[in-house]
N, C-alpha and C positions, 0 to 999 in steps of 0.2 A: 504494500500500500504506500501512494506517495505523501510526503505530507508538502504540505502548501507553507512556503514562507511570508513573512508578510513585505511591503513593501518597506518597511523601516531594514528588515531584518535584510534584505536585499540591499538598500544602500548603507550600510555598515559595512556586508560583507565586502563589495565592490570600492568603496573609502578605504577600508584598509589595506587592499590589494594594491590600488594606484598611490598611496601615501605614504606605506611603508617600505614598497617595493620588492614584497615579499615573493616567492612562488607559489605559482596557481596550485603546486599541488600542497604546501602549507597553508594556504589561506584556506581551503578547502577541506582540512583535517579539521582547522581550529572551529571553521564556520559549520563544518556536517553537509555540505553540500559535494555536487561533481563539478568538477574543472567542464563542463558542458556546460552547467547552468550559471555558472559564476562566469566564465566568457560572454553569455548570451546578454545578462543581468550588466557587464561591464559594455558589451557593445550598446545597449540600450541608453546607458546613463551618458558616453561620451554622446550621443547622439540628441539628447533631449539637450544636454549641455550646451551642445553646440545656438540651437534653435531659442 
């Protein structure tokens, strides 16, 4: 079963990622997510950033 993140819990994970400079696949032990969704969730946020 999947479980649903929220969007807070999504940009934490994706802030820590581009902040601290970490790897996807560290940030993604600490967070409980896949380096899938933590890419997806990061392309999203450069994206809305942009706009």
């Amino acid at each position: 079963m999947t479980k649903h993140k929220s969007e807070d819990y999504k940009l934490s994970a994706v802030k820590y990622f581009l902040e601290n400079k970490d790897t996807k696949d560290n940030t993604c032990k600490i967070f409980k997510c896949s380096v899938r969704s933590l890419l997806r969730w990061t392309k999203r946020y450069k994206k809305e950033k942009r706009n």
